[in-house]
C-alpha positions as a printed Julia matrix, in Angstrom:
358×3 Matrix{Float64}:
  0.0     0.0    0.0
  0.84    3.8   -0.53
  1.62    5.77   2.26
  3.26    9.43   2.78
  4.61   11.7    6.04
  4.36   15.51   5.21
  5.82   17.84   7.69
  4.75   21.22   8.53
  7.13   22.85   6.61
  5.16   21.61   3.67
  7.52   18.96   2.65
  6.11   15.77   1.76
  7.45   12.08   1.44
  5.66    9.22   0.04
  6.56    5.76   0.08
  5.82    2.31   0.73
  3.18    1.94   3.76
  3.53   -1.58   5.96
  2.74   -2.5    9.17
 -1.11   -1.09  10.25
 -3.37    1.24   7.84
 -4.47    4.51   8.97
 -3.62    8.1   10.05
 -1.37    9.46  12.7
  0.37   12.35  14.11
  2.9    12.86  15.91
  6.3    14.98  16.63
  8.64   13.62  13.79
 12.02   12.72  15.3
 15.42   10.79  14.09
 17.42    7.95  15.36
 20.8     7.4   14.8
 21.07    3.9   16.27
 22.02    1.32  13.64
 20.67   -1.43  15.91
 18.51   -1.51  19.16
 15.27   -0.96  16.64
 12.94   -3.44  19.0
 14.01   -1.43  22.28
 13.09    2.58  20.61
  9.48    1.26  19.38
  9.15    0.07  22.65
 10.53    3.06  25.04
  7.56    4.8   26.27
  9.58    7.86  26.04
  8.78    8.08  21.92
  5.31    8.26  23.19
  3.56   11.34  20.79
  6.45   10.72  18.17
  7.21    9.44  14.98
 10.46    8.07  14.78
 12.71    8.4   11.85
 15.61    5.7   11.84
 18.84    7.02   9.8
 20.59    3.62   9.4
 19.03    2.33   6.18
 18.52   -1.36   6.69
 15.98   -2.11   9.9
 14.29   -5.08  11.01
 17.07   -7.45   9.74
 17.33   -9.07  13.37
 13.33   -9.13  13.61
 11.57   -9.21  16.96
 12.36  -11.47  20.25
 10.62  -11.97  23.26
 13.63  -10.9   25.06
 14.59   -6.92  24.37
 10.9    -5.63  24.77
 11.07   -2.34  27.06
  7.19   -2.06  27.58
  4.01   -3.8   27.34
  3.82   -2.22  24.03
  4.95    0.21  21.45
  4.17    3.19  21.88
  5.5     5.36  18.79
  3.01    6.9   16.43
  4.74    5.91  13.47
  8.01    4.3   12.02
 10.04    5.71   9.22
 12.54    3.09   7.53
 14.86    3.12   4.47
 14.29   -0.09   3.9
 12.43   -2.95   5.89
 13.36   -6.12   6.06
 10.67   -8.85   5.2
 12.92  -12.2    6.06
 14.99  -11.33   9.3
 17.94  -13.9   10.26
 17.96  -14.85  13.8
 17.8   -17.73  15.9
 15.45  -15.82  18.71
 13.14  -13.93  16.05
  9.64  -14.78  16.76
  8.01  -11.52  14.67
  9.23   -9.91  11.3
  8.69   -6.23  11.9
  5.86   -5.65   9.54
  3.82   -8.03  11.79
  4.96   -6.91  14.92
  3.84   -3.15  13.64
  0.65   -4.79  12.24
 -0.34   -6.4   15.59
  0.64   -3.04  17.78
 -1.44   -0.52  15.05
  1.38    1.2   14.36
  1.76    2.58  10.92
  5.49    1.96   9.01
  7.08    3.6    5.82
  9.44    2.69   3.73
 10.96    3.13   1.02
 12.48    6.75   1.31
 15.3     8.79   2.0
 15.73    8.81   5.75
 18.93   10.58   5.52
 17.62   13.69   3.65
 14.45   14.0    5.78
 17.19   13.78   9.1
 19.05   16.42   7.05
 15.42   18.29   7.13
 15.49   18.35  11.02
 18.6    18.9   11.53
 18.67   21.94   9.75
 14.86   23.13  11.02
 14.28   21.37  14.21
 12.29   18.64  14.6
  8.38   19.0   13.57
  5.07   18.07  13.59
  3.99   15.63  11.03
  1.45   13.3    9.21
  1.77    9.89   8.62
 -0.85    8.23   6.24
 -1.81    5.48   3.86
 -5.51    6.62   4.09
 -4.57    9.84   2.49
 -2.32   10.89  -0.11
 -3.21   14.41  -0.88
 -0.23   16.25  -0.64
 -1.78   19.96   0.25
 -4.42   18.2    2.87
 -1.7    16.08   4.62
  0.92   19.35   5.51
 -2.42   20.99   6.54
 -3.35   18.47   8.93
  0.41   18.46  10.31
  0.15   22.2   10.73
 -3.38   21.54  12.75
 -1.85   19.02  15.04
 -0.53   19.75  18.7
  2.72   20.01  19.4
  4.3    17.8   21.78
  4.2    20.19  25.11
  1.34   20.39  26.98
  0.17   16.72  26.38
 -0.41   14.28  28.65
  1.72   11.86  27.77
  3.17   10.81  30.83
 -0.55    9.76  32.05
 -0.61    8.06  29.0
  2.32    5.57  29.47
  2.89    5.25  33.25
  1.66    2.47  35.48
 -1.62    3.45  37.29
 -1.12    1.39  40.3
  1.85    0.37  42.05
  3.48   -2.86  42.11
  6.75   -4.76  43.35
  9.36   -6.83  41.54
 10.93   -8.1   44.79
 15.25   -8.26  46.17
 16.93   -9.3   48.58
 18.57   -6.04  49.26
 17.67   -2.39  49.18
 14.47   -0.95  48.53
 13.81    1.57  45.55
 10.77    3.78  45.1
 10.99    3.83  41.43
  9.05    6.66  40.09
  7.39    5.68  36.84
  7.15    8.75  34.11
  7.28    6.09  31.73
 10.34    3.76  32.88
 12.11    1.29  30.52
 12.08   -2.59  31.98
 16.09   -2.55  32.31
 15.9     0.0   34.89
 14.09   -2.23  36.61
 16.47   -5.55  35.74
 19.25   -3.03  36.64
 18.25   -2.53  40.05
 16.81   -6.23  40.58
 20.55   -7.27  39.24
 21.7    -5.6   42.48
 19.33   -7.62  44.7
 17.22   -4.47  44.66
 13.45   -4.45  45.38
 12.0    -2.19  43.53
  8.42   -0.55  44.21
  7.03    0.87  41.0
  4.78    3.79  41.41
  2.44    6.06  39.55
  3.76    9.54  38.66
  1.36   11.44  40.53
  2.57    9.47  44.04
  3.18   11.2   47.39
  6.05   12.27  49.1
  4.4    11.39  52.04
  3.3     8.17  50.28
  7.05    7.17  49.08
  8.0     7.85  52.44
  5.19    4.85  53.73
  7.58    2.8   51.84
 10.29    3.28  54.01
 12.62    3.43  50.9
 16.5     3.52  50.72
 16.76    5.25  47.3
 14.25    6.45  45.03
 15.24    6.23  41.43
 13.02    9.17  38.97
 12.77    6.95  35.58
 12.71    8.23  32.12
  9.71    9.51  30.63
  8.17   11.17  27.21
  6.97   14.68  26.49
  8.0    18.22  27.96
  9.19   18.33  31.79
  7.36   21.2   32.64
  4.04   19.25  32.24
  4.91   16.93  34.72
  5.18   19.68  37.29
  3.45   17.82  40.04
  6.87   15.2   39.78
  8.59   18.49  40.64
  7.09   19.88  43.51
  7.29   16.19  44.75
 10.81   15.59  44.39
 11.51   18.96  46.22
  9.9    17.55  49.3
 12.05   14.16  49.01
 15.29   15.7   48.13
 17.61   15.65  51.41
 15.69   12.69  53.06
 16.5     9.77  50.87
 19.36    9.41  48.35
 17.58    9.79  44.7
 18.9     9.17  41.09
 17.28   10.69  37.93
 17.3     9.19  34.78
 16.7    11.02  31.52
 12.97   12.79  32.27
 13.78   12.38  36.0
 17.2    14.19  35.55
 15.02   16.78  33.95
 12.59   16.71  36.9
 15.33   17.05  39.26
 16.88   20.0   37.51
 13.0    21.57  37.69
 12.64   20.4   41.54
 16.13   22.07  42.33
 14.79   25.55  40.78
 16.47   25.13  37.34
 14.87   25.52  34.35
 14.62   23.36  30.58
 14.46   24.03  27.41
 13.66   22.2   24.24
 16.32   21.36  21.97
 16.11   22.04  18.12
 16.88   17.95  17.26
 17.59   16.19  20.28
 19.7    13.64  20.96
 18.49   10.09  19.65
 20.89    7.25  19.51
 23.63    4.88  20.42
 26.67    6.64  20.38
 26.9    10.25  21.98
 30.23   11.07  23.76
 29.98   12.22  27.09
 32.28   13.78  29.32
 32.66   13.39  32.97
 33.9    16.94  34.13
 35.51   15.51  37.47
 37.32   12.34  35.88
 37.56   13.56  32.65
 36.95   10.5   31.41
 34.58    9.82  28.35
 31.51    7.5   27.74
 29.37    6.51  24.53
 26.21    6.82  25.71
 22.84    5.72  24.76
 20.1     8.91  24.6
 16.52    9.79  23.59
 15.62   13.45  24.69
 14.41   16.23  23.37
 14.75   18.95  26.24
 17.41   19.75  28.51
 18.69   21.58  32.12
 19.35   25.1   31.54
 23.32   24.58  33.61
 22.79   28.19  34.04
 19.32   28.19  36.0
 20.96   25.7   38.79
 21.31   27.01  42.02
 25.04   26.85  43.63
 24.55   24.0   45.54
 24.19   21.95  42.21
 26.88   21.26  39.58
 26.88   20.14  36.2
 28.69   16.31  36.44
 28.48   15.46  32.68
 28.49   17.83  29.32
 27.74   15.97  25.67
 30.3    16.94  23.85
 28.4    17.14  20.65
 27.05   20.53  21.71
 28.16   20.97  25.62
 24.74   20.18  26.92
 24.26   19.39  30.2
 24.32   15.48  30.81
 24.91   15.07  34.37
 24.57   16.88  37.91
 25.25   16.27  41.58
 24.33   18.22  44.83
 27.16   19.28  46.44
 26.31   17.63  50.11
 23.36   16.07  49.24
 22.88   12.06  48.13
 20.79   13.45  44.98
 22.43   13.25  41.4
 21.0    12.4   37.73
 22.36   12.05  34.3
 20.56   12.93  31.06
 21.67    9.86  29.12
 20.47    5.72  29.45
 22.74    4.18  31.96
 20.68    1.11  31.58
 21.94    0.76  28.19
 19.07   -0.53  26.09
 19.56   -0.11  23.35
 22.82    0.83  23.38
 26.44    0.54  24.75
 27.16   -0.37  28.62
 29.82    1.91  29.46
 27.63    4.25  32.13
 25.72    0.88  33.98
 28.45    1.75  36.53
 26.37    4.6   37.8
 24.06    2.09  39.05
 27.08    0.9   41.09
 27.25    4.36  42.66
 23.37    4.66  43.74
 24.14    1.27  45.71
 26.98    3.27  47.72
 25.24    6.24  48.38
 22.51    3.83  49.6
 24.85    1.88  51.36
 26.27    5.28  52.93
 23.21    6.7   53.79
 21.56    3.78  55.73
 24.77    3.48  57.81
């Protein structure tokens, strides 16, 4: 079948539709990641996008029961070069067309990837159309123009668990906040002997507290930061009485809870292999990311420094409270998809749990 994106900008692409049949809409983003496809269409945090992958071969590897991050996709559309009908590998159990099909997501194929990243990198990422329904040029770039952007949905609502639940440890116990969280946060933590007590994102202080908690871990999470505000005012209350770690959107919490401010980047950073930069060490980590906003290092208050810079464009990546067991890093420690150079940091919640209980 037929299918085409347009973009508000009035370009249009039109291609091969596969996958599901229909009409979506959605903030059109790019991914650099030449594997790890299974783990981005199932991060929650490309909930309200359509994701764009640059590497021009995808689904080769097909679909496993194994490297799921969520219940279920969550994208509004897929963008491919070219996708792979016959995958090669021993755990497939799904080629991606059918695992697309069965999740109603809509794919395309069959176009230039590259020069529609070029398109966002030089304008910014924008709202777009993706449809096999229709194929009217001039209607399609007016229905992206129509469409919301990306703040001021409620996206986080949309993707995060509405009651809480336990994976159970032997060890410490984590109030994991969940704006959205990936499942190897979770297998990070239980790796540790953690239990781990997922929560909705509208929980309590005073209710994380009834947990009697030894860290609280703020998970990753789609959409703009400022419309989970309530997170904010919430973390402000726990910060100082047990040791947190942000993630991603709960970095970008912190940063609001500590007085700081975000701001939305023009293309984000979406992929496998973004050098960071510990300012203390000076050492340097590929790093897995998907954001699209970012901690204004200027709006911090004194008492919070800026760990970790990407040093793409000097971004902030990292920060730390000075006295405080509170820090939070912008990139994926948990490494899925993606490179496992930062799991370490989960090492370093342990000892400031470990310190803090003593």
């Amino acid at each position: 079948m037929r299918a085409a994106l347009a973009l508000e900008d009035g370009t249009v692409y039109f291609g091969t539709g596969f996958g599901t049949a229909g009409e979506s809409w959605g903030e059109v983003v790019f991914n650099t990641g030449m594997t790890g496809y299974q783990e981005v269409l199932t991060d929650p945090s490309y909930c309200g996008q359509i994701v764009v992958m640059t590497y021009p071969l995808i689904g080769n590897y097909g679909i496993n029961d194994a490297d799921f991050e969520a219940r279920r996709s969550f994208v509004r559309g897929f963008v491919v070069r070219e996708a792979c009908g016959a995958p090669s590998n021993w755990r497939a159990k799904w080629d991606l067309a059918t695992y697309l099909r069965e999740q109603g997501v809509i794919g395309l194929a069959g176009i230039d990837t590259r020069a529609l990243t070029r398109r966002l990198r030089e304008h910014g990422t924008m709202r777009g159309v993706l449809s096999t329904v229709d194929l009217d040029a001039a209607s399609l770039v007016e229905k992206a123009r129509r469409s919301p952007p990306l703040t001021g949905q409620a996206l986080v609502d949309a993707v995060a668990t509405r009651e809480p639940y336990v994976v159970p440890g032997n060890g410490y116990r984590v109030v994991l906040f969940d704006f959205g969280a990936k499942e190897n946060i979770i297998r990070c933590l239980n790796r540790r002997g953690c239990t781990v007590v997922v929560v909705p994102p509208r929980t309590t202080a005073a209710q994380t507290l009834a947990y009697e908690p030894d860290g609280i871990m703020l998970s990753n999470g789609p959409g703009d930061p400022v419309d989970v505000f309530y997170a904010a005012e919430t973390v402000r209350e726990l910060i100082g009485r047990v040791p947190v770690f942000g993630i991603c959107l709960g970095h970008q919490i912190l940063g609001l809870a500590f007085g700081g401010r975000t701001y939305k980047l023009k293309f984000g950073h979406r992929g496998v292999n973004h050098p960071v930069k510990d300012v203390v060490t000076g050492r340097v980590y590929i790093t897995s990311h998907n954001h699209g906003f970012a901690v204004d290092a200027a709006s911090l208050p004194q008492e919070v420094y800026v760990s970790h810079v990407n040093l793409n464009d000097g971004t902030v990546e990292g920060m730390r409270h000075r006295h405080l067991p509170v820090f939070s890093v912008q990139y994926h420690p948990e490494a899925a998809p993606g490179t496992n150079d930062a799991e370490y940091l989960f090492d370093e919640f342990m000892a400031m749990m470990q310190r803090e209980r003593r």
